[in-house]
C-alpha positions, 0 to 999 in steps of 0.5 A: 557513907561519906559526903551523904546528905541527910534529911530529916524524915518524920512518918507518922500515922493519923486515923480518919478524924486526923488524930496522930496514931503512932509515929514511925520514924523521927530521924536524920536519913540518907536517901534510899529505900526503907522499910518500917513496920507498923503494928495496927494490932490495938487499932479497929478496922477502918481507914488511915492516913500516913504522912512522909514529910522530909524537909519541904516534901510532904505526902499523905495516903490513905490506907486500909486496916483489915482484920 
């Protein structure tokens, strides 16, 4: 896509004590929807964090793991 502008994105996973779990995208993207998938396969139940910084916006949520 030409004349596109790309940010960086960066999105990772924390557990509750804000220890880095995984990260799921480290890469230049344009703007647009996505998906990625996450593994919580060697993880406990229990609450985590995911963080989505792209140049100067940052925005973490928390999220449930089930088994």
């Amino acid at each position: 896509r030409r004349g596109e502008s790309l940010q960086h994105v960066i999105l990772k996973v924390y557990d509750m004590l804000g220890k880095e779990i995984k990260t799921l995208v480290n890469e230049q993207k344009s703007a647009g929807k996505y998906q990625f998938l996450f593994n919580g396969e060697n993880l406990v139940s229990g609450v985590y964090y995911y963080q989505l910084s792209t140049g100067k916006y940052v925005e973490t949520k928390k999220f449930v793991l089930t088994k």
